[in-house]
C-alpha positions in Angstrom: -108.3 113.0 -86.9 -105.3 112.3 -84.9 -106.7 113.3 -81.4 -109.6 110.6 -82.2 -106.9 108.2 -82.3 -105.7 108.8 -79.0 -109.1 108.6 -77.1 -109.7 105.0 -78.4 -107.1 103.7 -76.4 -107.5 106.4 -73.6 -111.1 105.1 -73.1 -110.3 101.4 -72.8 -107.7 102.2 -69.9 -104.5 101.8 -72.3 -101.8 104.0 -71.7 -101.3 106.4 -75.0 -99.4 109.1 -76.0 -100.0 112.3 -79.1 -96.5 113.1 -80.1 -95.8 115.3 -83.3 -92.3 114.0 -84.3 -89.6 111.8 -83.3 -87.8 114.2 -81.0 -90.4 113.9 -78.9 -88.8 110.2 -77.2 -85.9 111.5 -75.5 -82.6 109.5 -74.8 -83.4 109.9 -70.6 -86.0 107.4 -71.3 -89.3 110.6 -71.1 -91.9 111.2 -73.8 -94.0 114.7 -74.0 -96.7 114.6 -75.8 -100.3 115.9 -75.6 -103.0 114.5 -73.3 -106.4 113.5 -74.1 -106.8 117.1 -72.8 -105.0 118.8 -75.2 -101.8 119.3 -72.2 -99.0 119.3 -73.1 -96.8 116.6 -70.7 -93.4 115.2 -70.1 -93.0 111.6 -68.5 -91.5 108.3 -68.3 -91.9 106.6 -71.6 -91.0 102.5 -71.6 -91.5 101.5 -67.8 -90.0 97.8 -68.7 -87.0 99.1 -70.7 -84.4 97.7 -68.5 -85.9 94.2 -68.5 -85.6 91.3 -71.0 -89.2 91.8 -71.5 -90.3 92.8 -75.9 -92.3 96.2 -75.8 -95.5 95.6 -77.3 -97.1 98.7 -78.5 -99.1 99.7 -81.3 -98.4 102.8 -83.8 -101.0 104.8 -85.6 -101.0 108.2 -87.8 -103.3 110.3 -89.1 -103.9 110.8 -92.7 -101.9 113.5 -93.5 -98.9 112.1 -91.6 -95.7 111.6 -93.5 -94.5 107.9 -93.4 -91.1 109.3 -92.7 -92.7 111.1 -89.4 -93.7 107.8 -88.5 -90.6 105.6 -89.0 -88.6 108.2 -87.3 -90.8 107.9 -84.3 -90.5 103.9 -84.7 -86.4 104.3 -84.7 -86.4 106.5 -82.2 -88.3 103.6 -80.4 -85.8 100.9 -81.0 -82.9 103.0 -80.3 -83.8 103.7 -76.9 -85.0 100.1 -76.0 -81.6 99.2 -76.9 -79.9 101.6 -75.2 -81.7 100.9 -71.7 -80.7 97.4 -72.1 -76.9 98.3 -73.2 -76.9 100.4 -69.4 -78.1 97.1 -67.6 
């Protein structure tokens, strides 16, 4: 299920995030989304936006997750990388 996919990068030390829909990755540069605890948490999201630097990151859904969920997610993504790098 979904919260096993965010303990296999929580337990080798790589910074994760459970979100439930695109809205989620906020324009001001913050995620929420749920901890490995099951809290619920707003912080920073992309802590290299403003550099030249690519964002590597990897995307994974459950099962029952609608592809649209996730390429909402995914544009929600590149809209804010490239909106951090217009305010440079």
């Amino acid at each position: 299920n979904t919260a096993h996919l965010l303990e296999i990068p929580h337990m080798a030390g790589i910074r994760s995030f459970h979100i439930n829909r695109a809205e989620c990755i906020s324009a001001d540069n913050t995620i929420t989304h749920r901890t490995i605890d099951g809290e619920i948490v707003t912080e920073p999201f992309l802590l290299n936006a403003d550099s030249e630097k690519d964002v590597i990151m990897g995307v994974t859904s459950g099962a029952s997750t609608p592809d649209a969920a996730v390429q909402d997610a995914l544009g929600q993504i590149f809209l804010l990388k490239k909106t951090v790098a217009a305010l440079k």
